[in-house]
C-alpha positions, 0 to 999 in steps of 0.5 A: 205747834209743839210737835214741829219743834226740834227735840233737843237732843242733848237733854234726852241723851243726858237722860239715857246715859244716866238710865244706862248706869243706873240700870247697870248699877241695879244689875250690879246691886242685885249681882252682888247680893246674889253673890253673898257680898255684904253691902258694908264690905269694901266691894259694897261701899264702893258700889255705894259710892259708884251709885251715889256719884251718879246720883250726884251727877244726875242732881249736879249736887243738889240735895233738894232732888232726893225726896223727888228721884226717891218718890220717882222710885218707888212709883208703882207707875212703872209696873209690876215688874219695875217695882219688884226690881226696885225692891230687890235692889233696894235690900242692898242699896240701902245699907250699903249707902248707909255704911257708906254715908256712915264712913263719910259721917255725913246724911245726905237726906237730913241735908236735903230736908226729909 
């Protein structure tokens, strides 16, 4: 009976450490936007680079996992609200990624295959 099964407590607090920082960061993002700050500016690729490793670190390095985390996203299924936030994050995320993933001279997502 799966429900007699212990739960293996590790997988879910890998899972909530990461939700916490990417909460953080999506509180982070939108604060930075709501300040003014460019997402090419210093403080901007920093943020970039604070939001990439933990995507690194969620994935253990693997590029494969970007189109399925970028989907997971963008899912409506999380609601209205979810989606809303999303978007809003997003405008500053994007291009702070980009200029970030520009300084370094790589692209990420045409190593993964999109």
């Amino acid at each position: 009976n799966p429900a007699c099964m212990p739960v293996n407590q590790g997988f879910f607090e890998i899972i909530n450490h990461f939700l916490q920082k990417f909460l953080r960061l999506q509180d982070e993002a939108i604060q930075l936007q709501e300040a003014g700050i460019s997402a090419e500016s210093q403080r901007g690729l920093q943020f970039a680079k604070s939001y990439w490793d933990l995507i690194m670190e969620f994935t253990g390095g693997d590029a494969a996992m970007l189109p399925k985390l970028m989907q997971m996203g963008q899912s409506d299924e999380f609601g209205q609200e979810w989606t809303q936030k999303q978007a809003k994050v997003n405008t500053f995320v994007e291009p702070a990624l980009n200029a970030y993933f520009s300084n370094l001279g790589i692209d990420p997502f045409q190593e993964a295959g999109t």
